[in-house]
C-alpha positions as CSV (number, residue, x, y, z in Angstrom):
1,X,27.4,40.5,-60.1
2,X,26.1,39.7,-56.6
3,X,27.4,41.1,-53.5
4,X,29.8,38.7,-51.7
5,X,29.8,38.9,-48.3
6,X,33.0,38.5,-47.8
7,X,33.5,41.8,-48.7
8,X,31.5,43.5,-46.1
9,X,32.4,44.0,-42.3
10,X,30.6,42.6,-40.0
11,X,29.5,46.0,-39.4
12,X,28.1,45.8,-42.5
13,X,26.2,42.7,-42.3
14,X,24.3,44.3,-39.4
15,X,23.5,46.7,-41.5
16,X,21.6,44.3,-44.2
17,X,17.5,44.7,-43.7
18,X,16.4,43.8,-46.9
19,X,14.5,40.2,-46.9
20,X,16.1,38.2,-49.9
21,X,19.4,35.8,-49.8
22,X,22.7,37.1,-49.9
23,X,25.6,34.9,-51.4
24,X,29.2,34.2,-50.0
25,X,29.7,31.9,-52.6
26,X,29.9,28.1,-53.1
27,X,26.3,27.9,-51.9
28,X,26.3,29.8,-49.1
29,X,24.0,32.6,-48.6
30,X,23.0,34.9,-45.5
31,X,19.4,34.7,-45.3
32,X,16.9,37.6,-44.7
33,X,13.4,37.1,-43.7
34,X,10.7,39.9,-43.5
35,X,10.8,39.1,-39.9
36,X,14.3,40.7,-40.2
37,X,15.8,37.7,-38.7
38,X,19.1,36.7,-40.4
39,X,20.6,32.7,-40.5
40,X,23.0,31.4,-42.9
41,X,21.4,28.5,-45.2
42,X,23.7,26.1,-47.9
43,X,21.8,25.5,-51.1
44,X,22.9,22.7,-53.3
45,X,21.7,19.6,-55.7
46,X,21.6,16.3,-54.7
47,X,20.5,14.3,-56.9
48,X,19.3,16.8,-59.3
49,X,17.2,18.1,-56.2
50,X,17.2,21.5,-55.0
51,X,18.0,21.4,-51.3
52,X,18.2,23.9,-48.6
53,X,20.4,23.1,-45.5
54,X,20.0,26.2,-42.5
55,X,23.7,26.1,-40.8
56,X,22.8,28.2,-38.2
57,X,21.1,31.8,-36.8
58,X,23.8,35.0,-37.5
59,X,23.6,36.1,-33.9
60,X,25.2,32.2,-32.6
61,X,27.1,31.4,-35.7
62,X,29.6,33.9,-37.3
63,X,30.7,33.8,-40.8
64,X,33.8,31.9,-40.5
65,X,31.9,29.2,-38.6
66,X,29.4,29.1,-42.0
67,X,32.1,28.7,-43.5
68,X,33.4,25.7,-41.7
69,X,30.0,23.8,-41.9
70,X,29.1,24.7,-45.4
71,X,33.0,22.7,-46.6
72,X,31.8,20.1,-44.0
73,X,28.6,20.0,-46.2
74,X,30.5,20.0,-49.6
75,X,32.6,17.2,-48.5
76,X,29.7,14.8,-47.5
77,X,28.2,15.4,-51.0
78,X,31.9,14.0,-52.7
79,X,31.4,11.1,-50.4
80,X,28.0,10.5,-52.0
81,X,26.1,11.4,-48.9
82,X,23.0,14.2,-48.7
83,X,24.3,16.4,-45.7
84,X,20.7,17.2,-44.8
85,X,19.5,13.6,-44.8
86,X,22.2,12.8,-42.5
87,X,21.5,15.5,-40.3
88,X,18.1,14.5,-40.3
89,X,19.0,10.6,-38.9
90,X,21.2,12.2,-36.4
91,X,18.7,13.9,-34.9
92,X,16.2,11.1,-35.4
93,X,18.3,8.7,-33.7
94,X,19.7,11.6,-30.8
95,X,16.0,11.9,-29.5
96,X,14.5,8.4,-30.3
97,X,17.1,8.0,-27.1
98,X,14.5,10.2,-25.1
99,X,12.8,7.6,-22.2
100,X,9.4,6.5,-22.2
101,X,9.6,8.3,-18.9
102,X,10.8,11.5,-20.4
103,X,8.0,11.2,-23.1
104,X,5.3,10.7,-20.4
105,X,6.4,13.7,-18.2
106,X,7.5,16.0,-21.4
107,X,3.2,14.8,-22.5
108,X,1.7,15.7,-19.1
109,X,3.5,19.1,-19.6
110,X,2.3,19.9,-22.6
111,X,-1.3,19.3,-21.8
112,X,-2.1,19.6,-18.3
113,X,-3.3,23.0,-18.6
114,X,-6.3,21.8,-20.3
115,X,-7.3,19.4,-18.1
116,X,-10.6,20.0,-15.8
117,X,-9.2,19.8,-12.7
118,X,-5.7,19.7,-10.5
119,X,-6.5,15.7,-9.3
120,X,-6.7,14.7,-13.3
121,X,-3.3,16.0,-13.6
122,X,-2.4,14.2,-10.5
123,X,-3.7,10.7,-11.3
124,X,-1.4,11.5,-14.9
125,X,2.1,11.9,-12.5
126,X,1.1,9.2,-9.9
127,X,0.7,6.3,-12.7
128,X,2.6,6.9,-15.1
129,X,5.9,8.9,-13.2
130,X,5.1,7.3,-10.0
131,X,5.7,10.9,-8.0
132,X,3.3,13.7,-7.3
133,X,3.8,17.0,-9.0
134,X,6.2,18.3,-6.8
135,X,8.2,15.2,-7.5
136,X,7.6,13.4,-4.8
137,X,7.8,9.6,-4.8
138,X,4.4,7.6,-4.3
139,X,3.2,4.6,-3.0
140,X,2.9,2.5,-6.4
141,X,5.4,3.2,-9.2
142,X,3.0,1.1,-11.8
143,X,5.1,2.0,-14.9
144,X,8.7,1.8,-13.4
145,X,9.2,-1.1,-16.0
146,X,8.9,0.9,-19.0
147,X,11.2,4.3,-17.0
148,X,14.3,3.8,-18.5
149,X,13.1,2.3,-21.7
150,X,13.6,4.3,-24.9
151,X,10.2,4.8,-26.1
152,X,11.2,3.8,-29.3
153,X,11.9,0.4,-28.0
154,X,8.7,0.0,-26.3
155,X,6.4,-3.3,-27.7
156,X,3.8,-5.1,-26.4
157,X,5.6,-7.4,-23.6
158,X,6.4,-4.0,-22.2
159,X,3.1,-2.7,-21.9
160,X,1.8,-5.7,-20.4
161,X,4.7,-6.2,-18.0
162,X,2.9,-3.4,-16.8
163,X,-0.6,-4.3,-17.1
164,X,-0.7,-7.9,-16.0
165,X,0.3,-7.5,-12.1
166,X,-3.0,-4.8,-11.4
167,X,-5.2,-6.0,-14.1
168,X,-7.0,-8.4,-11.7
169,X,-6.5,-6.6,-8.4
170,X,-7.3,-3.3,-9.8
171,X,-8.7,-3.2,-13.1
172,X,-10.1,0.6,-13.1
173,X,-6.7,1.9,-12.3
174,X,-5.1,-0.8,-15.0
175,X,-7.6,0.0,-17.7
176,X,-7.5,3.8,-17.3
177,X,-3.4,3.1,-17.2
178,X,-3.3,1.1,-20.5
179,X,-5.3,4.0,-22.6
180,X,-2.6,6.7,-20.8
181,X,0.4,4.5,-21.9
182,X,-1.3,4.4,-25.2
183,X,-1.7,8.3,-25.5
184,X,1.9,8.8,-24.2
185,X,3.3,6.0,-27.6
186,X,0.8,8.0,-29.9
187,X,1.8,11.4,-29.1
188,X,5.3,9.7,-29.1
189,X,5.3,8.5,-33.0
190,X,3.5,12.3,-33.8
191,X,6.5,14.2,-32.5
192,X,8.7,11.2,-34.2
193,X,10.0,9.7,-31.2
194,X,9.4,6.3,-32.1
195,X,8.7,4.9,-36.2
196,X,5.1,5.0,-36.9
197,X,3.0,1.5,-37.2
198,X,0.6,0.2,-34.4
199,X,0.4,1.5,-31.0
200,X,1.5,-1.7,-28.9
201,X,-1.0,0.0,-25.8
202,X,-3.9,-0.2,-28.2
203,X,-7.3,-2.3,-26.7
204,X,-9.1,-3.2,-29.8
205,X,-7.6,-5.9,-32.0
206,X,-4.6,-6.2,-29.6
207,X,-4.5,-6.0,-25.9
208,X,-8.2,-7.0,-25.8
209,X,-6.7,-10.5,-27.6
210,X,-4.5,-11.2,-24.1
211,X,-6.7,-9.4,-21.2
212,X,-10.0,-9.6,-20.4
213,X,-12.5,-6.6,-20.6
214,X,-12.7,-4.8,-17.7
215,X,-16.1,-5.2,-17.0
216,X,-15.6,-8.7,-16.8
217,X,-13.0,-8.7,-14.1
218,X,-14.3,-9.1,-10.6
219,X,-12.1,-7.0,-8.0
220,X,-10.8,-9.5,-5.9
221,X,-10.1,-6.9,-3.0
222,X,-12.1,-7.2,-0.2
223,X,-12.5,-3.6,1.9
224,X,-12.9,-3.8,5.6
225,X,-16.0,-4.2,7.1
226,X,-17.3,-5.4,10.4
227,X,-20.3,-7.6,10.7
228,X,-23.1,-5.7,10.0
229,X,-25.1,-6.4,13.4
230,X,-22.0,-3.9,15.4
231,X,-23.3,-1.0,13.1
232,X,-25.9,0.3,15.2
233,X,-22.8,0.1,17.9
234,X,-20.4,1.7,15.6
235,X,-23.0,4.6,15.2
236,X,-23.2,5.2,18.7
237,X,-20.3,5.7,18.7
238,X,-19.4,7.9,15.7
239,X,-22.3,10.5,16.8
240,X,-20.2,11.3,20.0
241,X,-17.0,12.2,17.8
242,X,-16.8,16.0,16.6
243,X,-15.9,17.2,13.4
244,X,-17.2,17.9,10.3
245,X,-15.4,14.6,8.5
246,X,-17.4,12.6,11.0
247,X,-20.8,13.9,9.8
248,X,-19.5,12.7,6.5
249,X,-18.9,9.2,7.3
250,X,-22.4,9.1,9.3
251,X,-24.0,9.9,5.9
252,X,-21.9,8.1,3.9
253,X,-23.7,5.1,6.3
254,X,-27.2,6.2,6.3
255,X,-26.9,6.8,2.3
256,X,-24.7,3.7,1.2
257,X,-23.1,6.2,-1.4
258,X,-19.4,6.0,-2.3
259,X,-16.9,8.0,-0.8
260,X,-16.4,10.4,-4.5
261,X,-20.1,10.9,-4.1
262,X,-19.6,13.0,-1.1
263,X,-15.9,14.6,-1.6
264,X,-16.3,14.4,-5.7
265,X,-13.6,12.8,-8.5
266,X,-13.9,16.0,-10.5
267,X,-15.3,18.9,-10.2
268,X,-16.9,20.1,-12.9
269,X,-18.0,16.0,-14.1
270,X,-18.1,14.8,-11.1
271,X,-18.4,17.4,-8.4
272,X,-18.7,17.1,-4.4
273,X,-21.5,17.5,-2.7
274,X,-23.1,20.4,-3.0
275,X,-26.0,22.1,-1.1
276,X,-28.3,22.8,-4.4
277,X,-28.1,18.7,-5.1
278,X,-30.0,18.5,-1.9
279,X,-33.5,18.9,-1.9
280,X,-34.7,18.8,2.0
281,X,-38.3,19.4,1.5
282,X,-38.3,16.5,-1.2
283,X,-35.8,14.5,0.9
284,X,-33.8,13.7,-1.9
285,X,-30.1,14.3,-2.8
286,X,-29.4,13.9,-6.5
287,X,-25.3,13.1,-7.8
288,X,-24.7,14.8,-11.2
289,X,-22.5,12.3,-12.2
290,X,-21.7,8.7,-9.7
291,X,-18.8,6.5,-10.8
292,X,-20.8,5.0,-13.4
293,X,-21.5,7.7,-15.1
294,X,-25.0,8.2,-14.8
295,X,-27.5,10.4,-12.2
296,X,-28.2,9.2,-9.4
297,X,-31.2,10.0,-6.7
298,X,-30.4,9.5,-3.3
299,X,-33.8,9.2,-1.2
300,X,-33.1,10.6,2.4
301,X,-34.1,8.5,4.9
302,X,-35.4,10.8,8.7
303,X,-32.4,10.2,9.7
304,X,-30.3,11.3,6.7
305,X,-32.6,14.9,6.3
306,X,-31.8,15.7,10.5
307,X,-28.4,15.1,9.8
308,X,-28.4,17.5,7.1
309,X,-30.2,19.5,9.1
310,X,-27.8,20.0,11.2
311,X,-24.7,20.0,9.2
312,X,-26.5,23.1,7.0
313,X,-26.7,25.1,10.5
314,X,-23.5,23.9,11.8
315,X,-21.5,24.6,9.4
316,X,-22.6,27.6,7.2
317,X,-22.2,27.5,3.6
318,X,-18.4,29.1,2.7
319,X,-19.8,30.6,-0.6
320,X,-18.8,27.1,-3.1
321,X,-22.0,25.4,-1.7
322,X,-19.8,22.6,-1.2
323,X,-21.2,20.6,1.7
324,X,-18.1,19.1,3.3
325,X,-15.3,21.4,2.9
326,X,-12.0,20.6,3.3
327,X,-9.3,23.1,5.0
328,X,-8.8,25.1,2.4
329,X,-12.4,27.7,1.7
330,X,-13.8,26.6,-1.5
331,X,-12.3,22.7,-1.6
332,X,-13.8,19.7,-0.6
333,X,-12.0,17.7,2.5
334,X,-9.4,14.9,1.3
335,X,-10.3,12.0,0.7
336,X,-8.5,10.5,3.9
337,X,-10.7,12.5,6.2
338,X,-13.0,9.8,7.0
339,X,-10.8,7.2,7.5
340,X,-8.6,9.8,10.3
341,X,-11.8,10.0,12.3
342,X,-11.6,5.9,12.3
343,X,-8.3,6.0,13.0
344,X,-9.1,8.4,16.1
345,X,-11.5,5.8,17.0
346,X,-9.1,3.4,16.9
347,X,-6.6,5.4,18.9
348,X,-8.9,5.7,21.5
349,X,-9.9,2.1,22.0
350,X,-13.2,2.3,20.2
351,X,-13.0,-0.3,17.3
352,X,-10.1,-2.5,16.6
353,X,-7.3,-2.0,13.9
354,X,-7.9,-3.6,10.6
355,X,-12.2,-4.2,10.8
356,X,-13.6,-0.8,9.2
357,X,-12.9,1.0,6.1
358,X,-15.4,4.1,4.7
359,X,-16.5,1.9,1.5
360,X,-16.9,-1.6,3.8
361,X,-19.0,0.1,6.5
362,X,-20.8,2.0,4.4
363,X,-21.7,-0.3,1.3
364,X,-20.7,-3.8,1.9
365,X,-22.7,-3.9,5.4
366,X,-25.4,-2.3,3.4
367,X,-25.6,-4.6,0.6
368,X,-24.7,-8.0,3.4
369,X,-27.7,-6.5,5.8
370,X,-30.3,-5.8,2.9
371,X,-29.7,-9.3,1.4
372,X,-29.8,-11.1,4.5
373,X,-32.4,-9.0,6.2
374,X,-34.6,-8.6,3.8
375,X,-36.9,-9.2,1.2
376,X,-36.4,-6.5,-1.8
377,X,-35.0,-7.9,-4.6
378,X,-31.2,-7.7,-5.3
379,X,-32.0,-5.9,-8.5
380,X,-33.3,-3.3,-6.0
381,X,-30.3,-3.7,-3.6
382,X,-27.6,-2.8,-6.4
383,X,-29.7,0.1,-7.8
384,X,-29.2,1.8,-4.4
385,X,-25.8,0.8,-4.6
386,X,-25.4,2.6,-8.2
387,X,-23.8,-1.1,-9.9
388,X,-23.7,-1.2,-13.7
389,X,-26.4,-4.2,-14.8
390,X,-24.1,-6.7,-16.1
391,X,-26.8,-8.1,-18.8
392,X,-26.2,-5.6,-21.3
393,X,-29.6,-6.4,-22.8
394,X,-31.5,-6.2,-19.3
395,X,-29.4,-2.6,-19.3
396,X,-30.7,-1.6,-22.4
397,X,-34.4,-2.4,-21.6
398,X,-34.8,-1.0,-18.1
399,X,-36.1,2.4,-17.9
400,X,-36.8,2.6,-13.9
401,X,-34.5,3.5,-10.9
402,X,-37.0,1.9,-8.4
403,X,-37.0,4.9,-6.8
404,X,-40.2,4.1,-4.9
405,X,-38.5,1.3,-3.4
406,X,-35.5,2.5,-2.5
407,X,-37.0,4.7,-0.3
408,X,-38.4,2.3,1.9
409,X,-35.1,0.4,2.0
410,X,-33.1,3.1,2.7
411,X,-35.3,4.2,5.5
412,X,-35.6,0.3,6.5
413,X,-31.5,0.7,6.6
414,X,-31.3,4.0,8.4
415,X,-34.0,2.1,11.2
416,X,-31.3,-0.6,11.9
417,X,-28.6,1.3,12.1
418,X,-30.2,3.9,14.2
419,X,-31.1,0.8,16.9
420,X,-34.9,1.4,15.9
421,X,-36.3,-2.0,17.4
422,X,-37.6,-4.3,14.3
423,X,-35.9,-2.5,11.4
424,X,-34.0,-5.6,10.9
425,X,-36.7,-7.8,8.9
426,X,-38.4,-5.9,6.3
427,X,-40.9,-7.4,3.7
428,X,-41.0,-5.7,-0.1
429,X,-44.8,-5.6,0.7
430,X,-44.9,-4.5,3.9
């Protein structure tokens, strides 16, 4: 006859090491693993099916409390009803009350420690939570639509409830939002959150039928930028402010490069600056990786190769190699640090509020001066400006940066805005 529990002390069920199941009676057993843990489990037939129901680890749930669920248990079955089934819609239904915003921060948790760098993460909280981090509330709360949602209950009006508003206005930060919703849903209906079927966040065959592609949306905002015939003024004036941030916006001019090629986006895929990229001698400064995901070589104009010149002996290399460091050793400066020195400048009566940003004083005088200036052809102009070719079949066929080219335009460029007399009017032949 088996040994019924009952029977022993509790002492005595302490006591039990042997792995195997242990019967109370009625179905109930004290379960032994070779682990040596101990839980009680209910075995019964439902439906001519052996099932298995745990009721509970020994150490939280004593034996009278077994007890108490196991009859709980064996009254469900008179009613018809599997115990464990039911159970198993309770707890379906219990979590499928979790938030889309719980689901998108419980998500970021559980991955963020394989992503490349600390700002990944932080674009991950800033859409999608609307806070930093440390919790802190942000500017834009794109997803605040979808917070208290049951992400169960999200469908496709939801997502683009989101989408619609910044798809036009921003369409990188919408596109790379759209495929984080759509992680979030997937890893969602994998951890049964929501009932499996099609991802209402997903581009092909769905979303791409109500939005256009991204590439064919035209950013309609406009950064600041004053005329390009006050940038030789503007220079003037930037060379007599100190700082290692305003040596970054002066080549940030002289190059036409975005601000993430200077400060990086990433920093393994797309890193800052660093002093190996920079071949003096050469005068060239090659970008791993620009925004478009491609190299990129930068020829330095005479101006461009003194300034780095003299930022190299200025400001002695911290060890990373990074050029423009930030305040902390090792990390690039913010992205805001350019844009402080033109707020200095505006402080101090220099420019006026409102006329200069880093990308419109840097790119769109650039691209305004060189097609009104000059005679190199645009295909030229927007290679030194790193812009995808939007004839995918043009794309696929052109094998040359015009690097030959763009050197002389981006010495004709540093000319002007150095105030060299006739760098204004350049021919392609000249």
């Amino acid at each position: 006859m088996p040994r019924l529990i009952e029977r022993l002390s509790k002492h005595d069920i302490e006591k039990v090491r042997a792995p195997g199941l242990y019967p109370d009676g009625n179905g109930l057993y004290l379960q032994v693993t070779r682990r040596g843990t101990k839980s009680w489990v209910l075995l019964y037939k439902y439906r001519k099916r052996r099932r298995k129901m745990g009721l509970g680890p020994v150490r939280l749930v004593d034996l009278a409390e077994a007890r108490k669920r196991q009859g709980a248990a064996h009254k469900q079955l008179l009613d018809g009803v599997d115990p464990l089934a039911l159970r198993a819609k309770r707890r379906a239904k219990a979590t499928s009350a979790k938030t889309c915003r719980d689901a998108a921060r419980q998500y970021i948790r559980d991955h963020e420690a394989k992503w490349k760098s600390p700002k990944h993460g932080a674009q991950w909280y800033m859409t999608l939570l609307g806070e930093t981090r440390e919790g802190e509330k942000t500017k834009h709360n794109y997803c605040a639509p979808l917070h208290g949602v049951p992400v169960a209950e999200v469908d496709t009006a939801l997502v683009l409830s989101v989408l619609r508003p910044i798809w036009y206005d921003k369409p990188e930060t919408a596109s790379r939002l759209r495929g984080r919703i759509e992680t979030v849903l997937g890893w969602a209906m994998v951890n049964g959150l929501r009932p499996e079927g099609m991802n209402p966040a997903r581009w092909t065959g769905h979303l791409a039928n109500a939005l256009p592609e991204k590439g064919e949306v035209r950013e309609v905002r406009h950064h600041a930028a004053p005329p390009y015939g006050e940038l030789p003024d503007f220079m003037v004036k930037l060379k007599g402010r100190e700082g290692l941030a305003a040596r970054a916006l002066q080549l940030a001019i002289l190059t036409a490069v975005r601000t993430g090629d200077l400060i990086g986006n990433d920093r393994e895929e797309r890193p800052p600056m660093k002093r190996q990229h920079v071949d003096l001698a050469g005068r060239m400064w090659t970008i791993p990786k620009t925004k478009t995901n491609v190299e990129h070589r930068v020829p330095l104009s005479d101006a461009a190769v003194a300034l780095l010149n003299h930022i190299f002996k200025a400001y002695p290399d911290d060890g990373s190699g990074i050029v423009f460091v930030g305040d902390k050793p090792g990390q690039p400066m913010s992205n805001g640090a350019m844009l402080r020195v033109r707020d200095r400048m505006v402080k101090d009566g220099l420019i006026k509020q409102g006329t200069v940003t880093t990308h419109g004083i840097a790119r769109a005088c650039f691209k305004s001066w060189a097609s009104d200036e000059t005679n190199f052809e645009r295909d030229i102009v927007e290679a030194c400006l790193t812009h995808v070719i939007g004839d995918k079949l043009e794309a696929a066929y052109r094998r040359s940066d015009f690097y030959g080219k763009r050197t002389r335009l981006m010495q004709a460029w540093a000319d002007f805005v150095e105030g060299k007399t006739g760098a204004n009017v350049i021919s392609l032949h000249a």
